[in-house]
C-alpha positions in Angstrom: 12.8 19.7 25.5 9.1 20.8 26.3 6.2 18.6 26.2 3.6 18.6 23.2 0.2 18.2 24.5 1.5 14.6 26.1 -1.0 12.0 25.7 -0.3 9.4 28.5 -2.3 6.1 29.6 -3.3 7.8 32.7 -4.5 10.8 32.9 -2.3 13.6 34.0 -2.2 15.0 37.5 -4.0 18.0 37.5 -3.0 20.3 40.5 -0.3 17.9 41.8 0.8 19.4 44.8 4.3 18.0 44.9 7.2 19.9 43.9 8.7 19.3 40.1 12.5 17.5 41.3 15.4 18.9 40.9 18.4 16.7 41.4 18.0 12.9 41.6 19.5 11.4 44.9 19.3 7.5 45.5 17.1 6.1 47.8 18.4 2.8 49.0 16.5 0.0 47.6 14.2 2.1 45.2 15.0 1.7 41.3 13.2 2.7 38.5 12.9 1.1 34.9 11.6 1.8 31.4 11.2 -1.4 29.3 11.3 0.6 26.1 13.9 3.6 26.0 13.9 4.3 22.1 10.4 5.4 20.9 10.0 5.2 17.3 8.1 7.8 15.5 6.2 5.9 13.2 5.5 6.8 9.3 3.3 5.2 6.2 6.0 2.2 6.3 6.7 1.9 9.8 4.4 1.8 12.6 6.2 3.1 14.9 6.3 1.8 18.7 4.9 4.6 21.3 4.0 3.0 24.5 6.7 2.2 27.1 6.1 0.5 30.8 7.7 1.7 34.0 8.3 -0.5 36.7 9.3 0.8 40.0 10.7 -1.0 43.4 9.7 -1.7 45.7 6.1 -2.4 44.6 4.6 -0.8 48.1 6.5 2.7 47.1 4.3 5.7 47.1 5.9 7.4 43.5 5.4 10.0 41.0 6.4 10.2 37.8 7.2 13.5 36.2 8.4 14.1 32.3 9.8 16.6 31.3 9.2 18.3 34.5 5.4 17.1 34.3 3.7 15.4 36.5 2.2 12.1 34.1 1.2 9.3 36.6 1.6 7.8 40.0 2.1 4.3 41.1 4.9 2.0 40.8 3.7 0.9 37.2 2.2 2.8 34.5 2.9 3.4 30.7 3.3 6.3 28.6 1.9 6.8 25.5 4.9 9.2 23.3 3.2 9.7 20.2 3.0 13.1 21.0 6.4 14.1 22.5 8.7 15.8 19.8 11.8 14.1 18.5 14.7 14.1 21.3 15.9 13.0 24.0 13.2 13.5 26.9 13.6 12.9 30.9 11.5 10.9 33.3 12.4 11.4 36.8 11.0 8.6 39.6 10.3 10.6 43.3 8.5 9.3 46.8 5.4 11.8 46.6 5.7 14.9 48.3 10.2 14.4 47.8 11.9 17.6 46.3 14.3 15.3 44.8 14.0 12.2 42.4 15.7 8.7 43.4 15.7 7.7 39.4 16.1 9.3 36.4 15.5 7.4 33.0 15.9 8.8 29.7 13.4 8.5 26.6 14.6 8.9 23.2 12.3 9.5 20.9 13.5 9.2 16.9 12.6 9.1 13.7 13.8 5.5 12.0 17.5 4.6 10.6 16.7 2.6 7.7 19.3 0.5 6.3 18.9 -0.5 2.5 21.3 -3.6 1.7 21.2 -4.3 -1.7 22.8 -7.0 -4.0 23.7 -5.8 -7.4 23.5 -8.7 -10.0 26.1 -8.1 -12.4 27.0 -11.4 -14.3 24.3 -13.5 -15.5 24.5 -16.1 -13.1 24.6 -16.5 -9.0 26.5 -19.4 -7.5 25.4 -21.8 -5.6 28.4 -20.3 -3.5 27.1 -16.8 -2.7 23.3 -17.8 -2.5 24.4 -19.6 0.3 26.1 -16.6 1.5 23.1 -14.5 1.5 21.3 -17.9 3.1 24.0 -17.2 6.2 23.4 -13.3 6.0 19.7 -14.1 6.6 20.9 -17.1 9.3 23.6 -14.6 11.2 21.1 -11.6 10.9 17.5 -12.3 11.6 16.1 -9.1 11.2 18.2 -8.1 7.6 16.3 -7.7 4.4 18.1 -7.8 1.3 17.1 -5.2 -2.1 18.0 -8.0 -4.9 18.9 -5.7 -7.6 18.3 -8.5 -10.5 20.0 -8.7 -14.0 17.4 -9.4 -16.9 20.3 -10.9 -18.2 19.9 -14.1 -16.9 16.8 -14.7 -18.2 18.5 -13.8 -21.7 22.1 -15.0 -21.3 22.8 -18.0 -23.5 25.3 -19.4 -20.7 22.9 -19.8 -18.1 20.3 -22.6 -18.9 16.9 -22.7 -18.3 17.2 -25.3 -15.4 19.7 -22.5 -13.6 17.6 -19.7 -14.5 14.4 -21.8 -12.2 16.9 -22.6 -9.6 17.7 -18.8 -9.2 14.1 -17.8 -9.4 12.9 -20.0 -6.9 15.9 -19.1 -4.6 14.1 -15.3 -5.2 11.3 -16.1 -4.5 11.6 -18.3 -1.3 13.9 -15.2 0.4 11.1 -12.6 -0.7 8.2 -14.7 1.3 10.5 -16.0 4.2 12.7 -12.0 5.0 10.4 -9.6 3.1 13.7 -9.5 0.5 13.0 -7.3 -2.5 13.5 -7.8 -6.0 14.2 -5.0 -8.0 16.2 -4.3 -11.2 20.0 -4.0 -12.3 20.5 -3.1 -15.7 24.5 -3.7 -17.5 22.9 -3.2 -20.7 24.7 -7.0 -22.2 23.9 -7.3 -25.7 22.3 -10.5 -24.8 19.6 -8.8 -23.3 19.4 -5.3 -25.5 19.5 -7.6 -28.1 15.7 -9.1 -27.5 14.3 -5.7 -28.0 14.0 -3.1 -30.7 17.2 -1.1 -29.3 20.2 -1.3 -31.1 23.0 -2.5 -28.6 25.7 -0.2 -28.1 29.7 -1.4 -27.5 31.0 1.8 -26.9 31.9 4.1 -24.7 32.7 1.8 -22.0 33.6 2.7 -18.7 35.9 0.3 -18.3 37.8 -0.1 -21.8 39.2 2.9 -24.4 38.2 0.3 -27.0 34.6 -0.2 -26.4 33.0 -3.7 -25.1 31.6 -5.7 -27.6 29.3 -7.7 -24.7 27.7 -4.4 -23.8 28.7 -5.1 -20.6 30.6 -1.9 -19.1 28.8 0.1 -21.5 27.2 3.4 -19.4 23.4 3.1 -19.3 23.7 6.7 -20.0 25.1 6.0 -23.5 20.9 4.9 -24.4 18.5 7.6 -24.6 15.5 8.4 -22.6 13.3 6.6 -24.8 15.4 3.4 -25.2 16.4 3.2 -21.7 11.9 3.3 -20.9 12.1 0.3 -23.8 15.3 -2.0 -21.9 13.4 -1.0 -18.5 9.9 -2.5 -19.6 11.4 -5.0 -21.5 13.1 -6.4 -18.3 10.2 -5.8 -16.3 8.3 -8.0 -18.5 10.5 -10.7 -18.2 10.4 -10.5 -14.5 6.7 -10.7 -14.5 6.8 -14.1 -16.5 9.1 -15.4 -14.6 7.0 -14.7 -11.3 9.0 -12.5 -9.9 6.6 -9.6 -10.0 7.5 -5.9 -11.6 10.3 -4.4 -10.0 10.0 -0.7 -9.3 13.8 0.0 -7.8 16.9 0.4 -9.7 20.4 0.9 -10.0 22.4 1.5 -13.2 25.7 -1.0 -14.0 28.4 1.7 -12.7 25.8 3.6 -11.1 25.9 5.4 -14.6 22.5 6.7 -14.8 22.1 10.3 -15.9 18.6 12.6 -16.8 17.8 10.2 -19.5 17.8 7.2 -17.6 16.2 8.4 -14.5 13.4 9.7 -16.7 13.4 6.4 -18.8 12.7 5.0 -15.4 9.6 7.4 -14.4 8.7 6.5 -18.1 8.6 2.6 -17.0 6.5 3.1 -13.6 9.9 2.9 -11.5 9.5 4.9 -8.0 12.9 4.8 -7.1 16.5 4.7 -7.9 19.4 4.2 -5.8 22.0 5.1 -8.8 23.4 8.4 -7.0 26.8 7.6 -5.7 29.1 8.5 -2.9 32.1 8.6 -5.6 34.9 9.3 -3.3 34.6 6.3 -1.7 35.4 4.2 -5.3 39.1 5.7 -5.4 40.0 2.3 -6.3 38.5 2.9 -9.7 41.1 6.4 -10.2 44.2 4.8 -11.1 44.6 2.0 -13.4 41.5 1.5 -15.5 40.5 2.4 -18.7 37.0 4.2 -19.8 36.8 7.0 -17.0 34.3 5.0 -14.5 35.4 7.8 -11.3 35.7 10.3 -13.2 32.5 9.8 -15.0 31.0 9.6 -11.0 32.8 12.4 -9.8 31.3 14.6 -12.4 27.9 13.3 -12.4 27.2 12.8 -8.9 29.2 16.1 -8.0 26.9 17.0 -4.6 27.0 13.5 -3.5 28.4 12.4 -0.1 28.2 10.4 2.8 25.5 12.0 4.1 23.7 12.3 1.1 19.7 11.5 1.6 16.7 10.8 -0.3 15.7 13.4 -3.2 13.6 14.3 -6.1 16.5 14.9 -8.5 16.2 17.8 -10.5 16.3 17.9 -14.6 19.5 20.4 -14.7 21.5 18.5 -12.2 20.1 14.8 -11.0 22.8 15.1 -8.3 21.0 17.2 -6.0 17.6 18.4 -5.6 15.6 21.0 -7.6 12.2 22.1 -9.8 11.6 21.1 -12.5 12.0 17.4 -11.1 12.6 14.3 -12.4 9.1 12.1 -11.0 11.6 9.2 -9.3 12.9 9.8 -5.5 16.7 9.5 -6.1 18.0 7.6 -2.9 21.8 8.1 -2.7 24.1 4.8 -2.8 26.0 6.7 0.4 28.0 3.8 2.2 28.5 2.5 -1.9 29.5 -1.1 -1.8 31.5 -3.4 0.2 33.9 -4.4 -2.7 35.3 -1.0 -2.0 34.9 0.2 1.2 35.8 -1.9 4.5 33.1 -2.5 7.2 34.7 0.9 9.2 34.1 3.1 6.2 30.2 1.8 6.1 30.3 2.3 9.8 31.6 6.0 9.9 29.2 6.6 6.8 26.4 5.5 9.3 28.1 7.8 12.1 27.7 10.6 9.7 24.2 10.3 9.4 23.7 9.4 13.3 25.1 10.6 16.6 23.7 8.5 18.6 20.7 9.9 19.6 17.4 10.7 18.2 17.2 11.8 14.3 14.6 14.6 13.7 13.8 12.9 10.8 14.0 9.7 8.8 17.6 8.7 7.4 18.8 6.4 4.7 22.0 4.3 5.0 22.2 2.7 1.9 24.7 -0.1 1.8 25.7 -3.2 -0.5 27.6 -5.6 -2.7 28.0 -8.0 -6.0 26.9 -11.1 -6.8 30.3 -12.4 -6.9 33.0 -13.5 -4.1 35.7 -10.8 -5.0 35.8 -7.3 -5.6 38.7 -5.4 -7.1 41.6 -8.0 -5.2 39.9 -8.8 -1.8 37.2 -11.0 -0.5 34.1 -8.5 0.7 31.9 -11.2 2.6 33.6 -10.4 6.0 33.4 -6.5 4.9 29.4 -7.0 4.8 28.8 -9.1 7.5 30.9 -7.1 10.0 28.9 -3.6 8.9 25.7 -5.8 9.8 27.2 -7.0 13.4 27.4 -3.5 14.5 24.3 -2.5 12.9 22.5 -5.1 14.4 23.4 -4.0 18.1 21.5 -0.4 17.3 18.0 -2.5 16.0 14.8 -0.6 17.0 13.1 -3.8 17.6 15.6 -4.6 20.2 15.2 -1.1 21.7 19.0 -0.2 21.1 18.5 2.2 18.8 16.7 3.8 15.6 17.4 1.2 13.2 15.5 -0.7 11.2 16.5 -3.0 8.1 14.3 -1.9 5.0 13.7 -2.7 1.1 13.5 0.3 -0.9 10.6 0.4 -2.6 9.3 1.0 1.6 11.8 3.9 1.3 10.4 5.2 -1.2 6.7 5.4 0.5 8.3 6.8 3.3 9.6 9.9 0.9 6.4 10.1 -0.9 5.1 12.7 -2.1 
């Protein structure tokens, strides 16, 4: 790949009389190292890391260093400045001056971030003590993680949770967001014990999960509410989050990921930038067979274009499942690795693997990743579903320099997609 007007910490060799190598041959005892091999193109979220270090042996050697078949420096240490190398895999080659051949080639990747969402959908009023100190042990076993807390306003409104609970969770909240950078952001089952505290009638039917309706309000679709009512539940629980001191959340996901034109616009309506409601449906086949109220099929229709390597759009008014004018004024970030309570930690893995090959990504990409607020999905414990997607993901971290990846909240997402 050519060179872009490369900027390097030394200025480069005009005139160089030694030949560009062509092969690499080993000299004994000379080696040749980069201390940074993945170079991260930075963005308004992330800054990015340019700069790498060579180091060359033995320190008497009389080298130059060519990229990309230019000469950039001499010595047997030196840095390189990437900023302006284009995304891809470029090659340094390490040769004693005047040498037609090389005795080291290293390779410099240069990539635009993997961000990882992993988000926690709050689905029942209340959080055990039980999985907060599972999330505690995600934050113990993976330093660098940051968890989207997609919070209920229905524990604030729940007549089962008391008030002494409802402080517990909220100072659990906010501890996590000033220790990891965890963000809280908003999940909406519209209960009746929330809808309720409003001016919005609550509605107990359809449901997606019972023919005969759901008199909690539960598994009722957030699509059943209109544009105007959904904007009403969406600052109402925003409000609620404010007293509480949790700040206004500007992320979402609809219960069921059932959010349609109406709700996504109820969200622009409330000041929400993002949404994360689109939803890789063929991975929730468990939902096909054996329930009532049409939950895939209601998934499979509505989120039609999307799939594993679905990414971050401005949803279009016709059809919020892919992209288009007129737009809907919320980036749509696609739930495309869905959650752990139905997919295992390979199926988040080859999701990942079909947004990545391995080397550098031309330009940002979204794995967006996740699970409930509860111990068991549909028959199975998820915890060790999770936490083995996050071993392997953290073996690819950009801070380590093994990769592109970087653990992210949304609402950064969301900058990074501005418009």
């Amino acid at each position: 790949m050519g060179v872009e007007r490369v900027a390097v910490a030394i200025a480069l060799l005009a005139g160089c009389a030694a030949p560009v190598p062509t092969e690499v041959v080993a000299v004994d005892g000379h080696t040749a190292e980069l201390d940074r091999t993945w170079s991260i193109v930075g963005n308004a979220t992330t800054p990015g890391n340019a700069v790498s270090s060579w180091t060359v042996e033995p320190a008497e050697a009389d080298v130059t260093v060519w990229l990309d078949g230019v000469a950039v420096g001499t010595g047997t240490t030196g840095t390189l400045d990437a900023t302006a190398l284009s995304p891809g895999e470029h090659e340094l080659l390490f040769a004693l001056s005047d040498a037609e051949t090389a005795f080291a080639r290293q390779t410099l990747v240069r990539s635009h971030p993997l961000y990882v969402v992993t988000s926690v959908d709050w689905d029942r009023p209340d959080t055990s003590d039980s999985e907060l100190a599972f999330m505690d042990g995600l934050h113990e076993d993976h330093p660098a993680l940051i968890l989207t807390q997609f919070v209920g306003p229905y524990t604030f409104t729940e007549p089962g949770v008391d008030e002494d609970r409802r402080q517990v969770l909220v100072a659990w909240l906010v501890a996590n967001e000033a220790a990891f950078g965890d963000e809280i952001g908003l999940h909406v089952h519209p209960y009746c014990t929330f809808v309720e505290t409003t001016s919005v009638p609550c509605r107990t039917e359809p449901s997606f999960a019972y023919e005969d309706g759901d008199d909690s309000g539960y598994t009722i679709f957030n699509s059943a509410y209109t544009r105007e009512e959904n904007a009403e539940l969406f600052n109402a629980a925003a409000d609620v989050f404010v007293d509480r001191g949790l700040g206004r959340p500007t992320t979402f996901r609809a219960g069921g990921w059932t959010a349609d034109a109406g709700v996504l616009h109820g969200l622009a309506d409330a000041g929400f930038v993002a949404d994360t409601s689109a939803n890789n449906w063929s991975l929730m086949e468990e939902w096909a067979d054996g329930f009532e109220g049409g939950l895939y099929d209601w998934n499979e229709e509505h989120w039609a274009a999307i799939d594993a390597t679905s990414q971050p759009y401005w949803p279009s008014e016709a059809s919020p499942d892919r992209p288009g004018e007129p737009s809907i004024p919320i980036l749509e970030v696609p739930d495309n690795g869905i959650l752990a309570d139905y997919v295992t930690a390979d199926e988040m893995i080859a999701v990942l693997e079909a947004n990545w090959n391995g080397g550098a990504l031309l330009e940002p990409t979204v794995l967006s990743v996740g699970f409930h607020n509860r111990s068991q999905g549909i028959g199975f414990n998820f915890r060790v579903r999770i936490d083995g997607l996050l071993d392997h993901t953290d073996g690819l971290l950009a801070a380590a320099d093994a990769g592109p990846l970087i653990y992210e909240r949304l609402d950064a997402v969301a900058v990074v997609w501005g418009r």
